[in-house]
N, CA, C and O atoms as a Maestro MAE file, in Angstrom:
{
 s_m_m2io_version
 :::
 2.0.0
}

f_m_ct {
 s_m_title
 :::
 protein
 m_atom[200] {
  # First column is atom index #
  i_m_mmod_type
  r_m_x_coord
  r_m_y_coord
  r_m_z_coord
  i_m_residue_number
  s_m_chain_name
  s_m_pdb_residue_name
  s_m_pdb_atom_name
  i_m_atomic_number
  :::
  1 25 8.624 166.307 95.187 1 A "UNK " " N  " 7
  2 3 9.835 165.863 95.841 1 A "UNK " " CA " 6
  3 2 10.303 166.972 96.780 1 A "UNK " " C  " 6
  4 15 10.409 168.153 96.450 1 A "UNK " " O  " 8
  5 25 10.478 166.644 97.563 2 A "UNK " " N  " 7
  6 3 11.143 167.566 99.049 2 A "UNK " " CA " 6
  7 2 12.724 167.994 98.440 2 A "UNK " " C  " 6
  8 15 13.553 167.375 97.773 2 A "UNK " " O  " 8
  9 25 12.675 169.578 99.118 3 A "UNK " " N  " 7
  10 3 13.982 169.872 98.465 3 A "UNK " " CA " 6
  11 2 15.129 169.093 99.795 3 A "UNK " " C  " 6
  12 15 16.330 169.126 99.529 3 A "UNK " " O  " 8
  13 25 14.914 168.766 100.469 4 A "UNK " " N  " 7
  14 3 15.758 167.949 101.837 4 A "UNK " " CA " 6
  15 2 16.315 166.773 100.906 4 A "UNK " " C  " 6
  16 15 17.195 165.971 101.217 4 A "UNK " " O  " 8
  17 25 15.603 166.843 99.676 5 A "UNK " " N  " 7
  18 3 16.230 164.764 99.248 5 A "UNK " " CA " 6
  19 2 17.031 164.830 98.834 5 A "UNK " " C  " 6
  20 15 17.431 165.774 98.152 5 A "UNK " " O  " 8
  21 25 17.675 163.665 99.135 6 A "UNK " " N  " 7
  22 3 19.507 163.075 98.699 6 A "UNK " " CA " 6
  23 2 19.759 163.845 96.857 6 A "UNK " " C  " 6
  24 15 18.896 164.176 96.043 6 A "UNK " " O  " 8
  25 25 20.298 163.864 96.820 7 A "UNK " " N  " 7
  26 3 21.419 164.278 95.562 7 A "UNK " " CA " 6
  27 2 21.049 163.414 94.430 7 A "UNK " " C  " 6
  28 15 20.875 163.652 93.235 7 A "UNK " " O  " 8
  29 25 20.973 162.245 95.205 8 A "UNK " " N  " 7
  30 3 20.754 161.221 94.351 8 A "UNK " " CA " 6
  31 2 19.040 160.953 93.485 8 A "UNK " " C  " 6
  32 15 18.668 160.509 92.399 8 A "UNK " " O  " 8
  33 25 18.610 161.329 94.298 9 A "UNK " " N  " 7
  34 3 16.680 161.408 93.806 9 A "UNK " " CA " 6
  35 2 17.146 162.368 93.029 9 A "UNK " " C  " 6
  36 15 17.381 161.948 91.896 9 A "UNK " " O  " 8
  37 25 17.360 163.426 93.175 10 A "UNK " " N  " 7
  38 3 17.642 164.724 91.942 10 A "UNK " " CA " 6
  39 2 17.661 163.958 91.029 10 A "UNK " " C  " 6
  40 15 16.669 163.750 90.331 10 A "UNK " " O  " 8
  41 25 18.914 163.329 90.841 11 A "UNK " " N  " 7
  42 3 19.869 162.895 89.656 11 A "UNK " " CA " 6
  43 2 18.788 161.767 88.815 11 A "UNK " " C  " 6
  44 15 18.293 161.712 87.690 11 A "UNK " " O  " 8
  45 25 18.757 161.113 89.790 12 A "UNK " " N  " 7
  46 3 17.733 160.116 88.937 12 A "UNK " " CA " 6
  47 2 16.457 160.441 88.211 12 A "UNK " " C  " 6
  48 15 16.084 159.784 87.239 12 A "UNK " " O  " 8
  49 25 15.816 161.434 88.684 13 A "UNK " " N  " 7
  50 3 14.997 162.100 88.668 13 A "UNK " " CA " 6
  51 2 14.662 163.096 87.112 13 A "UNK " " C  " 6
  52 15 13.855 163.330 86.213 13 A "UNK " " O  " 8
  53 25 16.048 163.414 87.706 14 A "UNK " " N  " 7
  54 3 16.128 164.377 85.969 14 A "UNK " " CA " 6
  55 2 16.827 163.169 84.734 14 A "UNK " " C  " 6
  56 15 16.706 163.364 83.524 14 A "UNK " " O  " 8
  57 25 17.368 162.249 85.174 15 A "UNK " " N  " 7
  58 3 17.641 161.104 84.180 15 A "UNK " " CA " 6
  59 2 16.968 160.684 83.422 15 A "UNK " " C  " 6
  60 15 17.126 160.630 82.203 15 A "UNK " " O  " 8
  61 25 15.466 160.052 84.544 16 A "UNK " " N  " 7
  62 3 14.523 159.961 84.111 16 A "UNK " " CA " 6
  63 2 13.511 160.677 83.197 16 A "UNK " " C  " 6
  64 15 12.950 160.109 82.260 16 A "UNK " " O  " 8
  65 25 13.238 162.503 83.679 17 A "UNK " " N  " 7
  66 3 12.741 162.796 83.150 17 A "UNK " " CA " 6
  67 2 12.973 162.904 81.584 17 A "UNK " " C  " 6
  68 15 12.153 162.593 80.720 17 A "UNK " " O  " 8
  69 25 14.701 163.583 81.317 18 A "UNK " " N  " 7
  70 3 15.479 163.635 80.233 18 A "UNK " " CA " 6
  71 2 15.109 162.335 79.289 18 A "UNK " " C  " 6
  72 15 15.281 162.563 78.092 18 A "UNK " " O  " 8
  73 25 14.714 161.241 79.552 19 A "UNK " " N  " 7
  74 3 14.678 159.937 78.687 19 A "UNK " " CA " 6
  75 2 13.204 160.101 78.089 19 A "UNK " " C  " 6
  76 15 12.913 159.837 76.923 19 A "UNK " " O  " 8
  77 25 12.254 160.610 79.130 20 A "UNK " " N  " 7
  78 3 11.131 160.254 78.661 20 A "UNK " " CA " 6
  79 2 10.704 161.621 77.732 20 A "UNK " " C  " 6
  80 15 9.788 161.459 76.926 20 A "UNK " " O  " 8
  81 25 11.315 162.893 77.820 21 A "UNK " " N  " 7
  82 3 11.476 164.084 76.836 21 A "UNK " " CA " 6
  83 2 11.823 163.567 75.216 21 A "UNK " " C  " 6
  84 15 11.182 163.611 74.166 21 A "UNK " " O  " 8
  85 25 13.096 163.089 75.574 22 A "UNK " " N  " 7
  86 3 13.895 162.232 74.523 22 A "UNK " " CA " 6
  87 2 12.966 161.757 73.706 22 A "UNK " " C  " 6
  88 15 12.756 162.041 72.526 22 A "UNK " " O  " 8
  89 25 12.236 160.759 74.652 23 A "UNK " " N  " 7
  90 3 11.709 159.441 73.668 23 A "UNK " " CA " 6
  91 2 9.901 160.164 72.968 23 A "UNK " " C  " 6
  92 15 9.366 159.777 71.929 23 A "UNK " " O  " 8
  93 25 9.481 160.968 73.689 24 A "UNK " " N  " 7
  94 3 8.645 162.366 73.121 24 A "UNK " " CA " 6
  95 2 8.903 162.715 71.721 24 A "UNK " " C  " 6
  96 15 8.169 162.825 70.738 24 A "UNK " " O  " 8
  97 25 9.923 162.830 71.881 25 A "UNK " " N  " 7
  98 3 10.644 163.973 71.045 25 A "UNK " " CA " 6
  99 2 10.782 163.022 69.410 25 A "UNK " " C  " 6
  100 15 10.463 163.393 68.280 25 A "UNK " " O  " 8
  101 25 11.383 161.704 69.878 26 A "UNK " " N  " 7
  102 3 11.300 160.771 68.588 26 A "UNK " " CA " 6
  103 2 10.299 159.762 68.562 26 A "UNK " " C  " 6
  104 15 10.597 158.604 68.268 26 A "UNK " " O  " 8
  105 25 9.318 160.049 68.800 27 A "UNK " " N  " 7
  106 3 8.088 159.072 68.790 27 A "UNK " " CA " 6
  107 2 7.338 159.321 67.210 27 A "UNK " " C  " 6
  108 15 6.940 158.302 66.646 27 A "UNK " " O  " 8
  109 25 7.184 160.409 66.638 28 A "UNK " " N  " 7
  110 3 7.638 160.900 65.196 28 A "UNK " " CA " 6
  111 2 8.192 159.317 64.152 28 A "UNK " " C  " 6
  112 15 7.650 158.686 63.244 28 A "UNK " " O  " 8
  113 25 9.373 159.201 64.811 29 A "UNK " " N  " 7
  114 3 10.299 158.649 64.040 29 A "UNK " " CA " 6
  115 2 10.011 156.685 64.671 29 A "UNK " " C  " 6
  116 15 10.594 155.708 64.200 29 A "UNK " " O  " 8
  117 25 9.318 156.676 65.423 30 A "UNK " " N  " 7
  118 3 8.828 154.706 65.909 30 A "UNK " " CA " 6
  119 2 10.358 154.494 66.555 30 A "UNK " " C  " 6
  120 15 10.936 153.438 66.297 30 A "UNK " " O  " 8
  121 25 11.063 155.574 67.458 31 A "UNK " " N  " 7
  122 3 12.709 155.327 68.385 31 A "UNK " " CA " 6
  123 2 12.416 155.715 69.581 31 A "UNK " " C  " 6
  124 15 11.588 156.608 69.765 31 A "UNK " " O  " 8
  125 25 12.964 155.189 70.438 32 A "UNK " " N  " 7
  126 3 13.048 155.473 71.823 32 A "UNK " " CA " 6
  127 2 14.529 156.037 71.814 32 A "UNK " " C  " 6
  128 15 15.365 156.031 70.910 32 A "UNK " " O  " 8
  129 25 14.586 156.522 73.097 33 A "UNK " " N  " 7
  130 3 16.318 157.019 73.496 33 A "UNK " " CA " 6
  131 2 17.807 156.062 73.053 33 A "UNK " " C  " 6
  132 15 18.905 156.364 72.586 33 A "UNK " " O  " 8
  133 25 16.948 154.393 73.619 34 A "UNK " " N  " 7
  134 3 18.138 153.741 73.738 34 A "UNK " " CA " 6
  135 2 18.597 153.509 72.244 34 A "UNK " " C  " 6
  136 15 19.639 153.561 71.591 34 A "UNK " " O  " 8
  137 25 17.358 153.247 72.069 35 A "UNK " " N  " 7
  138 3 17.800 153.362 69.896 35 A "UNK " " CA " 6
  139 2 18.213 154.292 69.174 35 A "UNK " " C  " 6
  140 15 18.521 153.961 68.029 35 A "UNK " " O  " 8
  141 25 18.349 155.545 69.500 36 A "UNK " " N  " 7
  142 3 18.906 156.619 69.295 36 A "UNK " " CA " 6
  143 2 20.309 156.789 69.707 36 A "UNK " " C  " 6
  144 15 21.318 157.127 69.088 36 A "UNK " " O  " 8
  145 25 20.077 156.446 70.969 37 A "UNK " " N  " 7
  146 3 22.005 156.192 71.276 37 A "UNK " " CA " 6
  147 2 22.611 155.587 70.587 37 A "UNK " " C  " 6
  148 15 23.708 155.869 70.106 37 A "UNK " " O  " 8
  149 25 21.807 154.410 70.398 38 A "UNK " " N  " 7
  150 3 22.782 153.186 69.243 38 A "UNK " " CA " 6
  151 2 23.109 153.574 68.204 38 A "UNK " " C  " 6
  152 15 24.147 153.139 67.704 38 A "UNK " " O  " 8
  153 25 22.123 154.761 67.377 39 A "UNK " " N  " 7
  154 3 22.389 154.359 65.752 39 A "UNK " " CA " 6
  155 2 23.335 155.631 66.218 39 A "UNK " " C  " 6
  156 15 24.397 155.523 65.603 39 A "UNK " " O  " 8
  157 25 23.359 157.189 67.358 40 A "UNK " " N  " 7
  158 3 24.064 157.835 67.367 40 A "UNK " " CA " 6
  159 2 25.753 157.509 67.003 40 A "UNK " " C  " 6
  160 15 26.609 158.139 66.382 40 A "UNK " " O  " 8
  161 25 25.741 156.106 67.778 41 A "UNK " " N  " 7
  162 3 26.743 155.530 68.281 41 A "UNK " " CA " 6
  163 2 27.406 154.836 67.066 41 A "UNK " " C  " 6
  164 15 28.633 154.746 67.095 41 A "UNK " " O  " 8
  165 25 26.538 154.186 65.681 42 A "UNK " " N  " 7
  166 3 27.121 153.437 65.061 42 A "UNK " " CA " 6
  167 2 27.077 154.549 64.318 42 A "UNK " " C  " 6
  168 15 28.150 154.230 63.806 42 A "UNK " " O  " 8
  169 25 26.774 155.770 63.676 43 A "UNK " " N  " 7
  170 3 27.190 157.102 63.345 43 A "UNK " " CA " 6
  171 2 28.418 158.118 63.321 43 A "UNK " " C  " 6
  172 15 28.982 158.724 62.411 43 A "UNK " " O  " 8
  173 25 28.571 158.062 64.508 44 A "UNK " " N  " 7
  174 3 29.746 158.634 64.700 44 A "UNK " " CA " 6
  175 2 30.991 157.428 65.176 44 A "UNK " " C  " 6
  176 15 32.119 157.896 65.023 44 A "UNK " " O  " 8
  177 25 30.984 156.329 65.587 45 A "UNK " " N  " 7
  178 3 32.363 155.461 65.795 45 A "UNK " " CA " 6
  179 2 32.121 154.301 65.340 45 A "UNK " " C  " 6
  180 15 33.107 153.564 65.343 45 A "UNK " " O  " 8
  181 25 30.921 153.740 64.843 46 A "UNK " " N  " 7
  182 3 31.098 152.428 64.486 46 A "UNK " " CA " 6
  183 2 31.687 151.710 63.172 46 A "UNK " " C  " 6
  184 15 31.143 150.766 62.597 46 A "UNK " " O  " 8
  185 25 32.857 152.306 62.811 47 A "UNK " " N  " 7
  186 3 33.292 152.274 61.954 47 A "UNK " " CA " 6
  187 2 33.423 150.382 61.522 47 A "UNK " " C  " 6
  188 15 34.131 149.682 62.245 47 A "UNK " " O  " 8
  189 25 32.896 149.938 60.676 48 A "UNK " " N  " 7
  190 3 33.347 148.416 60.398 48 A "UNK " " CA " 6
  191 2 32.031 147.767 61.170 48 A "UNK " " C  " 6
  192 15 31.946 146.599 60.791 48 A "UNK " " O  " 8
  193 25 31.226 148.005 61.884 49 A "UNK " " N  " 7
  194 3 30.030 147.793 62.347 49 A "UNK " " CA " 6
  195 2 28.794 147.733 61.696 49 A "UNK " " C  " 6
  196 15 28.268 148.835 61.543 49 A "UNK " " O  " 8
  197 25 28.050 146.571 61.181 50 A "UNK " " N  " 7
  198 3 26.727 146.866 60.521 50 A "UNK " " CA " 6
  199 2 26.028 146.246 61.036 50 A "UNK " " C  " 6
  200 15 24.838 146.263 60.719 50 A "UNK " " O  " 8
  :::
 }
 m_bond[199] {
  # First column is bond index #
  i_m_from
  i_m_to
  i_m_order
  :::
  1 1 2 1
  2 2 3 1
  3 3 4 2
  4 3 5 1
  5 5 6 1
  6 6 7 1
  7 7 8 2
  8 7 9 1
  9 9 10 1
  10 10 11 1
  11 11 12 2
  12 11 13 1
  13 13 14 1
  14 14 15 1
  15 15 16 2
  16 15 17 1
  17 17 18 1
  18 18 19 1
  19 19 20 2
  20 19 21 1
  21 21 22 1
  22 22 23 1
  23 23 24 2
  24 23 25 1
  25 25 26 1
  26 26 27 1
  27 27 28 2
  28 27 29 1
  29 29 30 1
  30 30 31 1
  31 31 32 2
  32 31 33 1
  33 33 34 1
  34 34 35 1
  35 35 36 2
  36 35 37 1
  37 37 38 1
  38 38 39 1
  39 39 40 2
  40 39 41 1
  41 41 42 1
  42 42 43 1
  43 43 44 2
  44 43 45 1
  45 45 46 1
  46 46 47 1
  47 47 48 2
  48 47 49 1
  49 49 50 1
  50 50 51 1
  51 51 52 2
  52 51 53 1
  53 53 54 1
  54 54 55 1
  55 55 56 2
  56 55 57 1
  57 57 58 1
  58 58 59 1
  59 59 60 2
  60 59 61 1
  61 61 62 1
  62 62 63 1
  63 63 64 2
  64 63 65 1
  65 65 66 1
  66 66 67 1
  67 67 68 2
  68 67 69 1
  69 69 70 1
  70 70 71 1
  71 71 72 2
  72 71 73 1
  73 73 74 1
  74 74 75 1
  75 75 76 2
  76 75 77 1
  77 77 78 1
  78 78 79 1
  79 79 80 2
  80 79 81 1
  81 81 82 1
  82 82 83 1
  83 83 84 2
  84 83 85 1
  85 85 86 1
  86 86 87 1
  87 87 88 2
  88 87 89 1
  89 89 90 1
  90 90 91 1
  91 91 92 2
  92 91 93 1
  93 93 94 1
  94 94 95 1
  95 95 96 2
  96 95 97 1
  97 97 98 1
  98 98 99 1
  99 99 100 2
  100 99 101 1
  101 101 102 1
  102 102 103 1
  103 103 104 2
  104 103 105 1
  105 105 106 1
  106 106 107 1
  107 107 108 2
  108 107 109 1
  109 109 110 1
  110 110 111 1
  111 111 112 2
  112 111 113 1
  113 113 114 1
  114 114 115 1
  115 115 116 2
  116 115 117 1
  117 117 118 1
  118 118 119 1
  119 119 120 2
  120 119 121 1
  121 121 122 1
  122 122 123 1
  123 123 124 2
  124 123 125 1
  125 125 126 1
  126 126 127 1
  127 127 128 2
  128 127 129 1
  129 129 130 1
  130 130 131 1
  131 131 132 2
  132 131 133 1
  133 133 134 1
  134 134 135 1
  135 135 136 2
  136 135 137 1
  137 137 138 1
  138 138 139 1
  139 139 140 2
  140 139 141 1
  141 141 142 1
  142 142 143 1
  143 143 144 2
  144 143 145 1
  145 145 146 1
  146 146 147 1
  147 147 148 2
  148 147 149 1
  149 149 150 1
  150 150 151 1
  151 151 152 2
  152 151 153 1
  153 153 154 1
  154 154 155 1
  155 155 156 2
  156 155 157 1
  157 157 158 1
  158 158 159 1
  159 159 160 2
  160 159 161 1
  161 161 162 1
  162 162 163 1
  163 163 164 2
  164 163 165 1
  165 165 166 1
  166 166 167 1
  167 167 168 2
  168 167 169 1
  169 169 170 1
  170 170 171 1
  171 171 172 2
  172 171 173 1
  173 173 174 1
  174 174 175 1
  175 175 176 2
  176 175 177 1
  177 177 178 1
  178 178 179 1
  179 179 180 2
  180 179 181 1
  181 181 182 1
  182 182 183 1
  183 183 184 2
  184 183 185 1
  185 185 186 1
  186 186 187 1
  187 187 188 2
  188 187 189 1
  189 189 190 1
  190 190 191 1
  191 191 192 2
  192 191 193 1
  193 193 194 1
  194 194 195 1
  195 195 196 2
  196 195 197 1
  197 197 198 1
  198 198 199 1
  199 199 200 2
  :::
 }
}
């Protein structure tokens, strides 16, 4: 990637990469990122949620 590119390629860029680290990282465990957010999510606030 050209350092001239929009702000926006960055951003997406490292979004991207960050997800696919993530999902590396818990492949161990049969989770991707977005499933990790979720149970993060019903973890810490989902109080009354099952």
């Amino acid at each position: 990637m050209r350092v001239s590119a929009p702000i926006g390629k960055w951003i997406a860029k490292l979004y991207k990469d960050h997800d696919q680290f993530v999902d590396n990282l818990l492949e161990d465990y049969n989770l991707n990122h977005s499933e990790a957010n979720l149970l993060i999510y019903l973890y810490k606030d989902g109080d009354g949620i099952s």
